[in-house]
C-alpha angles and dihedrals in degrees: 000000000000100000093052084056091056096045093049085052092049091052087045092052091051087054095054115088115221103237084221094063102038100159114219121287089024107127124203123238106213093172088063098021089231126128112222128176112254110248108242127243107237094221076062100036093112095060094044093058089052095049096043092064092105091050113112091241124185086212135037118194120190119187117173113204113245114241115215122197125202116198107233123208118255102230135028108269098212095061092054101043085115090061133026133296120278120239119276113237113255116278135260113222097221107251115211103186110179119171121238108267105241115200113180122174133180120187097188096240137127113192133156114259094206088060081061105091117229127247116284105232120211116244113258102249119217133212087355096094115063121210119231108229089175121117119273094205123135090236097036093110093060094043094048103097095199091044110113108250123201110229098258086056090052085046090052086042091050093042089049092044087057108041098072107238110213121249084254096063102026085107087055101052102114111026123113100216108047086033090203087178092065101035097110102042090051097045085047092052086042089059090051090048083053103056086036091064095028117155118225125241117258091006094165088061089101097038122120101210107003120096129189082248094055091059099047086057088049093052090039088062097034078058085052098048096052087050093050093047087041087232125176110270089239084063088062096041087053098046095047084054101049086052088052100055087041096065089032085068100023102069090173103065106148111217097247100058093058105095085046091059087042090054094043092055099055087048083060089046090055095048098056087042123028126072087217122032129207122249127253096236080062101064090042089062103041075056101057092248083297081150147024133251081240096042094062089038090061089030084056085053096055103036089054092047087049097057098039088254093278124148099165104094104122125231137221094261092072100049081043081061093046110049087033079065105037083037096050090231116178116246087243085058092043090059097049089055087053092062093050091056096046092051086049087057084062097049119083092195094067089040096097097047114104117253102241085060107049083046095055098037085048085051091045091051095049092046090058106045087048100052099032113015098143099049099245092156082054095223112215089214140001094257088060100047087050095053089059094070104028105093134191091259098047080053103044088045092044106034096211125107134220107264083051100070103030092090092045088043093057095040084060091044095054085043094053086038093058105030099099094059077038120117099221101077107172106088091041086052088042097065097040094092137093088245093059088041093251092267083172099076098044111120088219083078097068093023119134093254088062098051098045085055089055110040092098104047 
């Protein structure tokens, strides 16, 4: 009893402040005769930290704020769209240095451990606890026969059992996220959105100000800026088409807006896909200050009226996602086909062919260069050295036959061929590096099979 008197008076005495030794922003209580820190503003909270220093604290917290760096282009895009695109600074690798969080207390007391009594443990039952040997799957409530299905499951059970799914997506039946039951009914819509929102060949033939040229620099950067905000690809495919069908309606683009409609359709892009978007000061700073906040507000108004306020034309990646998985392709053979379709994006003269097709002839491509590149089968054309590799299911699943690819095949083959003396360098530097598998510096690229494809062309 005595001791826990004692105790209550030390912690008491801890509590207490000695009136000779006040710290700064403590106020004293006369009513009560207690001496009690005053609480910080937070608008203040910065100088209060710095003045507290001296103040005999239990804790001490130490957070150090992260710096972020964004590499910001060299020259301003919009006076060099004549010519090519200057080089990006190097870039800063973002550095978030945050100092380890260091909590000390000391409660003043000295008491023995061994007084502390130890954890009481609950007793291991047995034969009371069942184990589930069930399925864990995502899909496994529709498979399970015995499980105990609502009526619109049995519906949907009954829908998917009639409609015939084909032997590529019968895996894939039942899962709710790869839908395999649906596959054909939404890649078919996908190719009618896609005539629907087509983009004509040669459109800037009637422009006043805008080149081919032109539009290649803007895409080039566009390809830059997703790589410095470390955006989704998807972002990049839907912002090159809005731009497409923009200056396929807007016949009056003046030269010097370009890169502002460039940068206001990959903030569109962003905003139907990203989860977080980048900010517009951002693009103002990655153009020089080529453009105003305002100016891409009013810019974001215009763009989205011009194009019916429809995002939803689809793009070549996901075809390419589709015939890699009813094909089989190797994931080796699924990158390569990735590089095709984003050097298609620079090039004006594949804009206007439509995204299932660049996908399938890209896939072809890869396909051929991996399994023959050096000619071994000695094809007497290119059509015969095509049709080796294009099977029934690549064409079911595609619709398209073979005739029908070989012109845009060997337009991607002299493009892959000639990339590296090309002077639209993003998407070669781009995938340069470890992350994209340095596909650059793969010998199938200048094999005998690739240039025999493109020789022609």
């Amino acid at each position: 009893m005595a001791t826990g008197i004692r105790r209550d008076l030390h912690l008491r005495q801890d509590k207490v402040y000695n009136e000779n030794n006040i710290p700064k922003g403590v106020k004293d209580s006369k009513s009560s005769g207690l001496i009690a820190p005053r609480r910080a503003v937070l608008n203040d909270l910065s100088s209060n930290l710095q003045n507290n220093q001296n103040v005999n604290q239990k804790g001490k917290i130490t957070i150090t704020k992260p710096t972020i760096q964004i590499t910001k282009p060299t020259t301003r895009l919009a006076s060099n769209l004549n010519r090519t695109t200057t080089s990006v600074a190097a870039k800063v690798k973002p550095s978030l240095n945050t100092s380890k969080t260091v909590l000390k207390v000391n409660s003043g007391l000295n008491e023995n451990v061994s007084n502390i009594p130890k954890a009481i443990i609950r007793p291991k039952t047995v034969g009371l606890i069942k184990t589930y040997r069930g399925t864990l799957t995502r899909s496994s409530s529709l498979k399970n026969k015995s499980a105990v299905l609502t009526e619109s499951q049995k519906k949907e059970q009954e829908w998917i059992t009639a409609c015939k799914v084909d032997a590529v997506d019968k895996n894939d039946e039942f899962d709710p996220f790869l839908v395999g039951a649906y596959s054909k009914p939404i890649f078919a819509y996908m190719m009618v959105l896609e005539n629907q929102h087509s983009i004509k060949q040669d459109y800037l033939a009637n422009h006043k100000y805008i080149t081919s040229s032109n539009r290649s620099v803007v895409v080039d950067w566009l390809v830059e800026v997703q790589q410095e905000f470390q955006i989704m690809q998807e972002s990049l495919y839907t912002a090159v088409g809005i731009l497409d069908r923009y200056l396929q309606e807007n016949q009056n683009v003046a030269r010097n807006k370009l890169q502002l409609i460039g940068a206001t359709s990959l903030l569109l892009g962003c905003k139907y896909e990203e989860i977080y978007v980048p900010e517009i000061t951002d693009f103002v700073y990655l153009s020089d200050n080529a453009f105003t906040k305002d100016e891409v507000k009013s810019s974001l108004v215009d763009v989205f009226r011009t194009i019916n306020f429809s995002l939803s034309r689809p793009f070549s990646l996901t075809f390419l996602r589709r015939f890699s998985k009813v094909s089989g392709a190797r994931s080796s053979q699924h990158s390569l086909a990735k590089y095709f379709l984003e050097l298609a994006l620079i090039d004006y003269n594949l804009a206007h062919i439509k995204p299932s097709e660049i996908a399938a002839s890209g896939l072809l491509l890869a396909v051929v260069i991996t399994n023959d590149p050096e000619l071994d089968d000695n094809p007497e054309d290119v059509k015969s050295l095509l049709s080796l590799y294009w099977t029934d299911v690549m064409q079911k699943h595609s619709t398209y036959e073979m005739d029908e690819l070989i012109s845009t095949v060997q337009s991607l083959a002299h493009l892959a061929l000639n990339a590296p003396e090309w002077k639209y360098k993003a998407v070669y530097k781009k995938y340069q590096s470890a992350k994209m598998g340095r596909i650059t510096t793969s010998s199938l690229l200048s094999s005998p099979a690739m240039r025999f494809i493109a020789r022609k062309c």
